[in-house]
N, C-alpha and C positions, 0 to 999 in steps of 0.2 A: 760668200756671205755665210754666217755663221749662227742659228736663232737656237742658243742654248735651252731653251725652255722650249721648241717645236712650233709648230706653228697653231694656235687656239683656235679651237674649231666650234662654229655657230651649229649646234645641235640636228636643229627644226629643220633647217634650209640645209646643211649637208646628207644628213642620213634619213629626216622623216621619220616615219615607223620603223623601230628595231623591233625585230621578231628574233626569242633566241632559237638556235638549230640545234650546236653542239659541241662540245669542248675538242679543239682540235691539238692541241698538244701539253705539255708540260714543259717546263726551261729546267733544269737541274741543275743544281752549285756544284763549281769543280773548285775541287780543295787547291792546296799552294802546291801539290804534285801534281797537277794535272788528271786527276782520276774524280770521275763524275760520283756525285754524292747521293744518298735516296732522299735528300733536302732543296724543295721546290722553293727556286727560286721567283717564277711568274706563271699564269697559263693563259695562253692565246684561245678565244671562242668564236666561233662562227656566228654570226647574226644578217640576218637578213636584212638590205636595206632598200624604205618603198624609192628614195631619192636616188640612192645609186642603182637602181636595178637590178642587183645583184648581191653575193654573199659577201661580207668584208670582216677581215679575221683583228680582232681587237683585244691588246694581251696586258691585262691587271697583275698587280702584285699577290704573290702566295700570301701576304698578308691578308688580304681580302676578304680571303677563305674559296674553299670548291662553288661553284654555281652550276647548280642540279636542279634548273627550272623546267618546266615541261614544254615540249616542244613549241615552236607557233607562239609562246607566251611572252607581252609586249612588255618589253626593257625598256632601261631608259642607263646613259653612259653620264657617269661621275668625273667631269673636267677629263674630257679626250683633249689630246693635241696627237698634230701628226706630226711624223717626222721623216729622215730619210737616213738611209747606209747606202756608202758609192763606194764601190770594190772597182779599181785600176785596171784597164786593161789595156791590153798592147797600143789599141789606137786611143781611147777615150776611156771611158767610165760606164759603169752599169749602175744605174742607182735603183735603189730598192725602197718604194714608201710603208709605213707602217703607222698604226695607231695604238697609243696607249692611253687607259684610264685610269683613274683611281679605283675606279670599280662598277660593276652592273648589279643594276635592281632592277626587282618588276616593277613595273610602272603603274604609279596609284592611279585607278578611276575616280573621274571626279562625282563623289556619292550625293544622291539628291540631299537636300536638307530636310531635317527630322520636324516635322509639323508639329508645335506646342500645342499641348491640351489648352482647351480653352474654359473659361472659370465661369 
């Protein structure tokens, strides 16, 4: 089976609270020689998740821009979907899950409403 678009992921009920941590790598573009470019292609970030218990690395386009939020501080992911890479091996397959977004923001608190003067 084959889900070209990954599989759409329900925000709330998979991940809960994202807390961001910290940028754990860069992807760089390799030119048609083969020779890696100082031209980012995506970057993978760490975020804490309350639903999965644990850290889960989730990687936006260099489009995007850098995300240099302060620690602990609650995100929110722009259309994640997961997907998967299966490298062949002698007996079977080793698949590997990952998650991409369109991108991370901090996430708006919702602000009391501002009291009208009254006349």
């Amino acid at each position: 089976m084959r889900l070209a678009e990954g599989i759409v992921i329900e925000k709330e009920k998979t991940f809960g609270t994202l807390k961001f941590s910290a940028l754990r790598r860069e992807v760089k573009i390799i030119d048609e020689e083969g020779n890696v470019t100082e031209q980012v292609k995506e970057r993978t970030y760490d975020l804490k998740s309350k639903n999965q218990g644990r850290m889960i690395q989730v990687s936006i386009p260099a489009s995007a821009g850098e995300k240099n939020f302060e620690y602990n501080a609650e995100v929110e992911l722009i259309n994640p979907v997961a997907d998967t890479v299966a490298t062949a091996t002698y007996i079977s397959a080793d698949v590997d899950w990952y998650i991409k977004a369109e991108d991370i923001f901090l996430k708006q608190k919702n602000k009391p409403a501002e009291k009208q003067p009254t006349k």
